[in-house]
C-alpha positions in Angstrom: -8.0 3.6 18.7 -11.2 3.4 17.2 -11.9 5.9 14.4 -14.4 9.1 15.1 -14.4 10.8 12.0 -14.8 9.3 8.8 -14.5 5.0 9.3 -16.3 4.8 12.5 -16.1 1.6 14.1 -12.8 1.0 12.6 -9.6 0.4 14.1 -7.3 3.4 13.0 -3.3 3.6 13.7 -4.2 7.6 13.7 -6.9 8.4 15.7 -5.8 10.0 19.0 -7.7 11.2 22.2 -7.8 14.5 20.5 -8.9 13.5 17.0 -7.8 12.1 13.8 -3.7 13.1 13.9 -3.3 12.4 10.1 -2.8 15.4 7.2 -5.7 17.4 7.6 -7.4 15.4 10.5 -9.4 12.6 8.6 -8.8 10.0 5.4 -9.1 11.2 2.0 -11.2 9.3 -0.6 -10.0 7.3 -3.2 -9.1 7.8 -6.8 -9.4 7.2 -9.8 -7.1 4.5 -10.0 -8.1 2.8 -7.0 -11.1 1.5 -8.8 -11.6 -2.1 -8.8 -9.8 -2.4 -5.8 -10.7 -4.9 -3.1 -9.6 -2.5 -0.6 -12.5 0.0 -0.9 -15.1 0.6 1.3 -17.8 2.5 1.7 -17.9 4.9 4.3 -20.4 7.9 4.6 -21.4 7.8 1.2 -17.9 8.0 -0.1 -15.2 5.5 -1.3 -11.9 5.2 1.1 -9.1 2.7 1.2 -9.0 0.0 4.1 -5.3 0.0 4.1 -3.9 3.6 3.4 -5.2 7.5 4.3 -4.3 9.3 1.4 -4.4 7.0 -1.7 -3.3 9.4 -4.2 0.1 9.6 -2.7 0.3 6.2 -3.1 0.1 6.4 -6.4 2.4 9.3 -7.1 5.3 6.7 -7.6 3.9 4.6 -10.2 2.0 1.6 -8.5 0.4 1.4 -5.4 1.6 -1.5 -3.6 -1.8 -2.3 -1.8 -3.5 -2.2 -5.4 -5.3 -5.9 -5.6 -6.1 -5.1 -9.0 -3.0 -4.1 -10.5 -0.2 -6.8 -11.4 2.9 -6.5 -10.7 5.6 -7.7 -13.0 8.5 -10.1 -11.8 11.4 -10.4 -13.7 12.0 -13.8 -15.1 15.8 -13.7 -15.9 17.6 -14.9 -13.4 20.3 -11.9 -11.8 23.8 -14.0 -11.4 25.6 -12.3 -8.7 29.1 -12.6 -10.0 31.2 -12.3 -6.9 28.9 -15.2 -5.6 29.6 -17.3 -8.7 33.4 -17.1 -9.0 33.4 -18.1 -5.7 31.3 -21.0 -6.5 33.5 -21.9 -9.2 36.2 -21.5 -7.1 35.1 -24.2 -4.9 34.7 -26.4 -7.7 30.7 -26.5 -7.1 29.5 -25.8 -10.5 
């Protein structure tokens, strides 16, 4: 449905006939670590996230995974999975 409250016009998975069904019945703006962020938007004067709700939650954990600004770090050895390998071996394919 179409959000009433706080990002009107927007699509919203928790707006119900009844109102917003999320915690505390509307989105909550971002913070501080949202900043720079291409998921911002400005909506009745404040700053909220396109993508999530309640951004501080996401970032409880660590990283938020919608962060656009944030980089996330791959590992660059390579994991051998050893049961995969002997059998490999096994099969004289190495």
């Amino acid at each position: 449905m179409v959000c009433q409250t706080v990002k009107k016009g927007e699509e919203c998975f928790f707006m119900q006939s009844q109102g917003c069904s999320y915690n505390g019945g509307s989105c909550y703006p971002i913070v501080e670590q949202c900043n720079g962020c291409n998921k911002i938007k400005d909506y009745t004067g404040s700053q909220y996230c396109t993508s999530y709700p309640q951004p501080e939650n996401k970032w409880k954990g660590g990283k938020c995974n919608f962060a656009t600004h944030v980089k996330h770090e791959t590992r660059k050895d390579k994991v051998v999975n050893a049961l995969k390998a002997s059998k490999r071996k096994a099969a004289g394919k190495m």
